[in-house]
LOMITOR-533765 format. One line per 10 residues: number of its first residue (from 1); their letters; for each residue x, y negated, z of C-alpha. Coordinates in Angstrom, 2 decimals. Layout:
% LOMITOR-533765
NUM> a> X Y Z; ...
//
This chain:
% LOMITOR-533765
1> xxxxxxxxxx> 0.00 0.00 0.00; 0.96 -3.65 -0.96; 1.25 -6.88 1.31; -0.97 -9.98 0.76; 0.96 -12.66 -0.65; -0.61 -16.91 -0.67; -0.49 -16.55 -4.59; -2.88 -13.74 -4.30; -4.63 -15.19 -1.68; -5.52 -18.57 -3.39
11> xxxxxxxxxx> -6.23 -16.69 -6.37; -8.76 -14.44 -4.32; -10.60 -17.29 -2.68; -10.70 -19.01 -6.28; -11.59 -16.35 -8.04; -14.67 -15.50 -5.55; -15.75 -19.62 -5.16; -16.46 -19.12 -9.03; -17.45 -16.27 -9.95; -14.72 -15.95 -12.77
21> xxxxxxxxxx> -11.35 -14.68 -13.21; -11.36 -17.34 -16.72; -12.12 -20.35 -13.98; -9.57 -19.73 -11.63; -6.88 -19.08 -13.77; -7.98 -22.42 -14.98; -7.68 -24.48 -12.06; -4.73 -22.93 -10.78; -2.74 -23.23 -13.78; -2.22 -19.76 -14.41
31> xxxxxxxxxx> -2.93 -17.45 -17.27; -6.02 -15.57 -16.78; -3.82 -12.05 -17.34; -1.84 -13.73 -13.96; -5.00 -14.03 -12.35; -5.89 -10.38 -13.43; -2.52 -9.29 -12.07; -2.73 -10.93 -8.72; -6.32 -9.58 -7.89; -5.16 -6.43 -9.15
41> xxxxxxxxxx> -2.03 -6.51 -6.59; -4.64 -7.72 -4.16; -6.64 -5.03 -4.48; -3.87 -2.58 -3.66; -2.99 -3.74 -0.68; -6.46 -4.43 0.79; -6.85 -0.89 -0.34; -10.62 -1.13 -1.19; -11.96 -2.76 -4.62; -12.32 -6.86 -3.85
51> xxxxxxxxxx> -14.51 -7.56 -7.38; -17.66 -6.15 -8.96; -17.06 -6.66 -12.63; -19.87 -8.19 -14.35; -20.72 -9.19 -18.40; -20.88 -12.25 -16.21; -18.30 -13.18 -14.53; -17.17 -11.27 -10.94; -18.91 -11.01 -7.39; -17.27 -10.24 -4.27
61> xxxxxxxxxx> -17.75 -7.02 -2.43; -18.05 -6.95 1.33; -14.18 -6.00 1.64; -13.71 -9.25 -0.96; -15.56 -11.36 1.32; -12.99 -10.13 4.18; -10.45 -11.37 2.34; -11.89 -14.74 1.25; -13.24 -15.27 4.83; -9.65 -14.63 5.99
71> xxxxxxxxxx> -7.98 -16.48 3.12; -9.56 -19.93 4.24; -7.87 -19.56 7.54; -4.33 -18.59 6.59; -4.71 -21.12 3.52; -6.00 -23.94 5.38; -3.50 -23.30 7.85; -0.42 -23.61 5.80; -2.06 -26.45 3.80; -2.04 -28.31 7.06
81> xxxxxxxxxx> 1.21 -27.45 7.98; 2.21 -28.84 4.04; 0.08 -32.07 5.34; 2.29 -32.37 8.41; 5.48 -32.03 6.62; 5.01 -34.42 4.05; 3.73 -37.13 6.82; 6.57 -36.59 8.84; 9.23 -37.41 5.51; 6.85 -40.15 4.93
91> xxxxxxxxxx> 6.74 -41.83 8.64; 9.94 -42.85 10.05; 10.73 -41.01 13.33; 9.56 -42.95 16.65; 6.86 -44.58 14.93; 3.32 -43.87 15.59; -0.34 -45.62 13.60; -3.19 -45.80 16.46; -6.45 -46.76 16.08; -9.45 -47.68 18.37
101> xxxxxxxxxx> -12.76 -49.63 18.52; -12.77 -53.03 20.02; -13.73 -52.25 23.89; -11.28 -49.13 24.18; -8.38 -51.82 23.27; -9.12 -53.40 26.27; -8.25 -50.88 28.66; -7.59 -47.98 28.02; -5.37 -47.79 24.55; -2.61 -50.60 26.54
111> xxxxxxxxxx> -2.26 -48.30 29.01; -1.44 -45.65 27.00; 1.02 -47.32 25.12; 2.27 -48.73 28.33; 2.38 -45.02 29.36; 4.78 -43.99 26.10; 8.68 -43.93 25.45; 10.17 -47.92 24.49; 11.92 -45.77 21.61; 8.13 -45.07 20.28
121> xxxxxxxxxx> 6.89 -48.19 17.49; 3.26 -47.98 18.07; 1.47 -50.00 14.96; -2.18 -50.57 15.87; -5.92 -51.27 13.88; -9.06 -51.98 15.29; -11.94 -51.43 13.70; -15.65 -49.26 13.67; -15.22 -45.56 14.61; -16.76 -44.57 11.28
131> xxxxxxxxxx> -13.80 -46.56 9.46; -11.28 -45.17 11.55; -11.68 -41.76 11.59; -11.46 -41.62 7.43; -8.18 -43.53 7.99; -7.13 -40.29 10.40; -8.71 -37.93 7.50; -6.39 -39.95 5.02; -3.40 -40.18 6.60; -3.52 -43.95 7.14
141> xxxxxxxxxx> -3.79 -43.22 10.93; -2.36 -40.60 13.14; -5.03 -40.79 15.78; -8.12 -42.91 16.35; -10.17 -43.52 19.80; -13.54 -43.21 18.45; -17.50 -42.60 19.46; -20.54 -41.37 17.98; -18.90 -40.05 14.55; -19.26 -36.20 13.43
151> xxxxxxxxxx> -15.83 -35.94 12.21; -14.62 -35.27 7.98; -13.37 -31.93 7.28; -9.46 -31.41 8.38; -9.79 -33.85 11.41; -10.72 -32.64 15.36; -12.37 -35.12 17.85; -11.39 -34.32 21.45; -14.03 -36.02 24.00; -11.74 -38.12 26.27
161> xxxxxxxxxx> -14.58 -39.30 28.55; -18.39 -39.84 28.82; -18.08 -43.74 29.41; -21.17 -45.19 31.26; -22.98 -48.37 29.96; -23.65 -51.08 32.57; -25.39 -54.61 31.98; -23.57 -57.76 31.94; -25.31 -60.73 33.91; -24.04 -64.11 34.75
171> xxxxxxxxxx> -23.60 -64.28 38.45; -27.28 -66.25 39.12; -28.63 -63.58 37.39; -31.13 -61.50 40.31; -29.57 -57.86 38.84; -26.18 -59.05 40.19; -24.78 -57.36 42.63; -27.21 -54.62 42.84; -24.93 -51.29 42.51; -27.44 -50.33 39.16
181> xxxxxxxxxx> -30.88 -51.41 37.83; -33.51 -48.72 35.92; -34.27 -48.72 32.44; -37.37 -50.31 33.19; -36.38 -53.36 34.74; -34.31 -53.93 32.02; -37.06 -54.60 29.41; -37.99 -57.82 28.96; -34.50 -59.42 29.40; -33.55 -61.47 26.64
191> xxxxxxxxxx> -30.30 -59.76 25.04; -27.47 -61.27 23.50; -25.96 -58.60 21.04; -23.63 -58.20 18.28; -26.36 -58.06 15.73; -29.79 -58.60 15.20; -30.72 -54.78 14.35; -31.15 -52.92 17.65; -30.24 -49.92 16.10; -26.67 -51.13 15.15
201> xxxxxxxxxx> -26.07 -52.53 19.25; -25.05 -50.56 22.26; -29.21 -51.34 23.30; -30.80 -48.18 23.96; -34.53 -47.31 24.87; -34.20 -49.09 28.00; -34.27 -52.12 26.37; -37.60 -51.67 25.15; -38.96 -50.99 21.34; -39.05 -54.28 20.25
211> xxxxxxxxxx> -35.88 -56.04 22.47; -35.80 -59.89 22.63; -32.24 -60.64 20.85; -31.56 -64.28 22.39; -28.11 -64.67 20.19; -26.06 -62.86 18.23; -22.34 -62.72 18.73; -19.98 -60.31 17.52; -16.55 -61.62 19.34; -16.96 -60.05 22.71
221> xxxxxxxxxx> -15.14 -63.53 24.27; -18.25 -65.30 22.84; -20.86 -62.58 24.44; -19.42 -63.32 27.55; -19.77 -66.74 27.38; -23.27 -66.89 26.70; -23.31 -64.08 29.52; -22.31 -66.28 32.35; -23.79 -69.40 31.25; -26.94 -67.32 32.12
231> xxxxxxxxxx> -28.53 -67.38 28.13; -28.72 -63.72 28.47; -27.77 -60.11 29.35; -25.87 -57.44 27.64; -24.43 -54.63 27.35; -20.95 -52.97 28.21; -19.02 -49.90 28.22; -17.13 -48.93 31.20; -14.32 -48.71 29.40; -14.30 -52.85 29.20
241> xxxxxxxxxx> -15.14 -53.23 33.12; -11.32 -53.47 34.48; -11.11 -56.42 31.88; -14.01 -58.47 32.11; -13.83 -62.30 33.50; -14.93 -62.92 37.37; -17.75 -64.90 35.65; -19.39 -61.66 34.81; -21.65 -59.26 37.06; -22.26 -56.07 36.33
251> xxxxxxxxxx> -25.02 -53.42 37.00; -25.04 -49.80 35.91; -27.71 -48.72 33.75; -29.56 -46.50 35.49; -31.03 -44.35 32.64; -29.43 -40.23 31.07; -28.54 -42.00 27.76; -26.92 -44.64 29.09; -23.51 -43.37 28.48; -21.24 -43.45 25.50
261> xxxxxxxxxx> -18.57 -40.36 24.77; -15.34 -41.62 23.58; -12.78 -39.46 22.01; -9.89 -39.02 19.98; -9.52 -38.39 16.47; -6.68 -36.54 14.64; -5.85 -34.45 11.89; -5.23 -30.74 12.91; -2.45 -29.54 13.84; -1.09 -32.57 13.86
271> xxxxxxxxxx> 1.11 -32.15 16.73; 3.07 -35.52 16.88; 0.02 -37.03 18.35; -0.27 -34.45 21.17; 1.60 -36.45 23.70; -0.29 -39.95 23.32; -3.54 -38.36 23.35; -2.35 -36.40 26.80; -1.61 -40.37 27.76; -5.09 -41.34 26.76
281> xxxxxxxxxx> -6.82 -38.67 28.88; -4.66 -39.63 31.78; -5.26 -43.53 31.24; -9.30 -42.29 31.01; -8.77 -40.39 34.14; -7.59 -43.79 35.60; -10.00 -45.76 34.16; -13.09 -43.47 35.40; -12.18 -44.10 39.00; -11.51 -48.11 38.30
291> xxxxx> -15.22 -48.37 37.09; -16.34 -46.12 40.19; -15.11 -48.55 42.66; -16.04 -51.87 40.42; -19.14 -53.06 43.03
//
């Protein structure tokens, strides 16, 4: 009996995605008496036939399907590994590209970095989670702190923390100092938000169906301006807490969905990134028990 070889392996998996020994010589580049060869040599050393021959092209049998179910493992795997290679020519050494949406630059991404090696260059872009995890999927980032994306195929998103939301008052405001405020109460506050479609803010059902957006700001600086003048409420994520001005109360949200899961996005097997995003769980860890004691 034979070994597998990748060549017969991609040829396999190509061969069974089309139905046609004719297509995957073509899209490998091979000639299709190549292709014949390989499944033929694949065949031998699974033992067992792999193709029903058709007038119309091929089908898998069940020991095919093995092999094609296996293939996309040990294929994907090295293709990764080809991925990681190449970035690591392409990057110079010490240097890493991070990633994050506006509030987790705040806290918790400086401490990381504070966290990491002087010889490590960290170059950094903020922007919208949905943005940022295609620039991890590209190879434009090496890791992203994200929330609410489901993630492009080739990249893994590792909850760091499930951040809770509180309410930002100005310190007049009656919900200040109070150690959290219901869902209920909150309706019928008049919200100052980074757009004027509920659906695209942090406001969740507690803020009612129909939510009274006072102003619009999308500079967080400005929000909390118009916060402690007392025009109006709104919300943040714990992850902003440590940071915010002594001008600003806040209240948690007392409400199940008033929390927002943060994680990190990288590419698999990536392993460069392995020891920041240790630093970012440890910098959550931190920044869990800051927001537990804020009062």
């Amino acid at each position: 009996m034979g070994e597998f070889t990748v060549v017969g392996l991609r040829v396999v998996r190509e061969a069974g995605r089309h139905g046609s020994f004719s297509h995957a010589a073509e899209r490998l580049g091979y000639t299709q008496s190549a292709v014949s060869r390989q499944i033929a040599l694949m065949e031998q050393a699974a033992g067992q036939v792999l193709f029903e021959r058709q007038a119309r092209g091929v089908r898998l049998t069940d020991a095919g399907r093995v092999v094609v179910r296996h293939a996309e493992v040990v294929l994907g795997e090295l293709d990764a590994a080809q991925q990681q290679l190449q970035d690591m020519a392409a990057r110079p050494a010490g240097r890493l590209r991070v990633g994050a949406f506006s509030t987790a630059m705040a806290v918790l991404v400086p401490h990381a970095i504070a966290a990491l090696s002087k010889a490590t260059r960290v170059t950094l872009r903020e922007g919208l989670s949905p943005g940022l995890v295609k620039a991890v999927a590209r190879g434009r980032l090496d890791l992203a702190v994200v929330t609410g994306v489901v993630p492009p195929e080739g990249v893994e998103v590792t909850p760091l923390l499930e951040d809770p939301l509180f309410v930002a008052t100005s310190l007049g405001h009656p919900f200040a100092g109070q150690p959290s405020v219901t869902g209920e109460a909150l309706r019928g506050q008049r919200w100052i938000a980074g757009s004027a479609e509920p659906g695209t803010t942090l406001l969740g059902a507690w803020a009612g169906e129909e939510p009274e957006i006072a102003y619009v700001a999308r500079d967080w600086v400005a929000k909390l301006g118009l916060v402690s003048a007392g025009l109006g409420v709104t919300v943040v994520p714990g992850l902003v807490v440590p940071a915010l001005p002594p001008s600003v109360a806040v209240t948690r949200i007392d409400d199940p969905a008033a929390v927002r899961v943060t994680a990190v996005a990288c590419r698999r097997a990536h392993r460069p990134t392995e020891a920041f995003a240790e630093l970012l769980r440890d910098a959550a860890a931190e920044l869990a028990v800051l927001v537990r004691r804020r009062p």
